[in-house]
N, C-alpha and C positions, 0 to 999 in steps of 0.2 A: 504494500500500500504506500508506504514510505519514497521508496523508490519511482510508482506513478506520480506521486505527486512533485518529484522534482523534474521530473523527465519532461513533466506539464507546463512545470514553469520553465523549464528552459524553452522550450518550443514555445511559449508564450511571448520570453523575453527575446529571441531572435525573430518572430514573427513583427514584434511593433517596432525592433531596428530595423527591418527590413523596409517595414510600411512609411516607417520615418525617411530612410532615404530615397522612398518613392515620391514622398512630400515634398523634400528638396531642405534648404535650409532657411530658417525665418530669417529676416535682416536683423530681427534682433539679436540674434543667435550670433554672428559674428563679431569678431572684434574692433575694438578702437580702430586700428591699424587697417584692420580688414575693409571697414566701413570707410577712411579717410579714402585709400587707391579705389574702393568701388561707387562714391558719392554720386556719380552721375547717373549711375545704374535703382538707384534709391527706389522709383516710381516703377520703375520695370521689371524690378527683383523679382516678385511673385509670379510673374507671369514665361519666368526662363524657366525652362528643363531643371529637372534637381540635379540631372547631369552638368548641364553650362554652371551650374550654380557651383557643382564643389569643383569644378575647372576651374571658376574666374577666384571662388575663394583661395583655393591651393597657391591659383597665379597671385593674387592680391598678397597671402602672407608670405610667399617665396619675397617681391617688390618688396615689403614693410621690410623687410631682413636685410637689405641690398646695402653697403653702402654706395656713399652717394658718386664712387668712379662703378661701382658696377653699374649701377643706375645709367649713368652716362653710354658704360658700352651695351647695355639693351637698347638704350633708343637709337643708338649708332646700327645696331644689327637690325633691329625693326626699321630704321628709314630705309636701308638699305631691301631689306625683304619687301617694303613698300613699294619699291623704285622700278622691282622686277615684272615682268610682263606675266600674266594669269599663266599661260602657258608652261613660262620656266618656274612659278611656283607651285605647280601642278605635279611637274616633271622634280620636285625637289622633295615633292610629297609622296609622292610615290616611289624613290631610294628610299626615303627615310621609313616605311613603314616597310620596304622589301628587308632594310636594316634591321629591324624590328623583331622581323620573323628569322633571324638567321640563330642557329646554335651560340650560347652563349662562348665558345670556343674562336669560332669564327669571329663574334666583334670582335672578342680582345686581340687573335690576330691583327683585323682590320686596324684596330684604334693603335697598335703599336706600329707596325708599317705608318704610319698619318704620323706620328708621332717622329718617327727616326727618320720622313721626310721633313717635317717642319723643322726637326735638330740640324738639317743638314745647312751648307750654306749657300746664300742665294746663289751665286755662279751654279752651283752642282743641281739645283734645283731646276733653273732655265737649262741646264743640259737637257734634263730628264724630263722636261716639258716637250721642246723639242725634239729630241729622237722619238719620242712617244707621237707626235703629231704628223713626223715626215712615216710613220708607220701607216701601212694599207690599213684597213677592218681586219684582214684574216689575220696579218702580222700581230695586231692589239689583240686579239682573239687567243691567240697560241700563246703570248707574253701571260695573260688573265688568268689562262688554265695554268699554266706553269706556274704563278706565284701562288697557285690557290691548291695546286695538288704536292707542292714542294714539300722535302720532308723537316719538320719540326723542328730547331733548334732543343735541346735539353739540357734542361737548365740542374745544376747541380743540386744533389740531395734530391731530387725526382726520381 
């Protein structure tokens, strides 16, 4: 009996979290901070997704947290994402979500390759732009598989 009864409330209590973030979040429910980055939003609150809602909260307390040179290079990257044509934000959306779905092995691959090119120095980098670009499709084709089927560096104590 003991037992149903807490099995109850648990299914109780995951049942009105659930129903809660089907609701979304009240505006009163957020914070100072939260409430200052999303002020304009005030009127229209209730009537977003509970989805758009814990996006723009999430983004709002990420912002409150920032200082103020990150702040700067967010709006430096948003002007710039603004500047781009629908197409190539499109085309920027759909890597980053192919990204997304890759084996958590393969980012970190990727993200370390990106990394020991940006370490590199710019002379070696405009190398590596150019021979990359004087290359046919099939040429970047067989390079792609090549750096994506190569065998693993290992890393000591592994």
């Amino acid at each position: 009996m003991r037992v149903r009864s807490i099995v109850m409330m648990l299914v109780l209590s995951v049942g009105s979290m659930a129903f809660a973030q089907d609701e979304g979040i009240r505006w009163e429910d957020l914070s100072d901070g939260q409430r200052q980055v999303l002020g304009q939003l005030q009127d229209d609150w209730g009537a977003l997704s509970a989805e758009r809602q814990m996006r723009l909260s999430k983004g709002a307390e990420r912002w409150a947290d920032m200082s103020a040179e990150e702040r700067g290079q967010s709006r430096d990257r948003f002007d710039s994402w603004r500047e781009l044509s629908d197409e190539r934000r499109q085309q920027i959306r759909e890597r980053a979500q192919l990204f997304r779905d890759l084996p958590p092995e393969e980012k970190r691959r990727i993200r370390k390759n990106y990394r020991d090119y940006r370490n590199m120095n710019r002379d070696r980098r405009q190398q590596l732009r150019d021979r990359y670009r004087r290359m046919t499709p099939e040429q970047r084709q067989i390079l792609r598989d090549r750096l994506r089927d190569r065998p693993r560096a290992r890393h000591k104590g592994k």
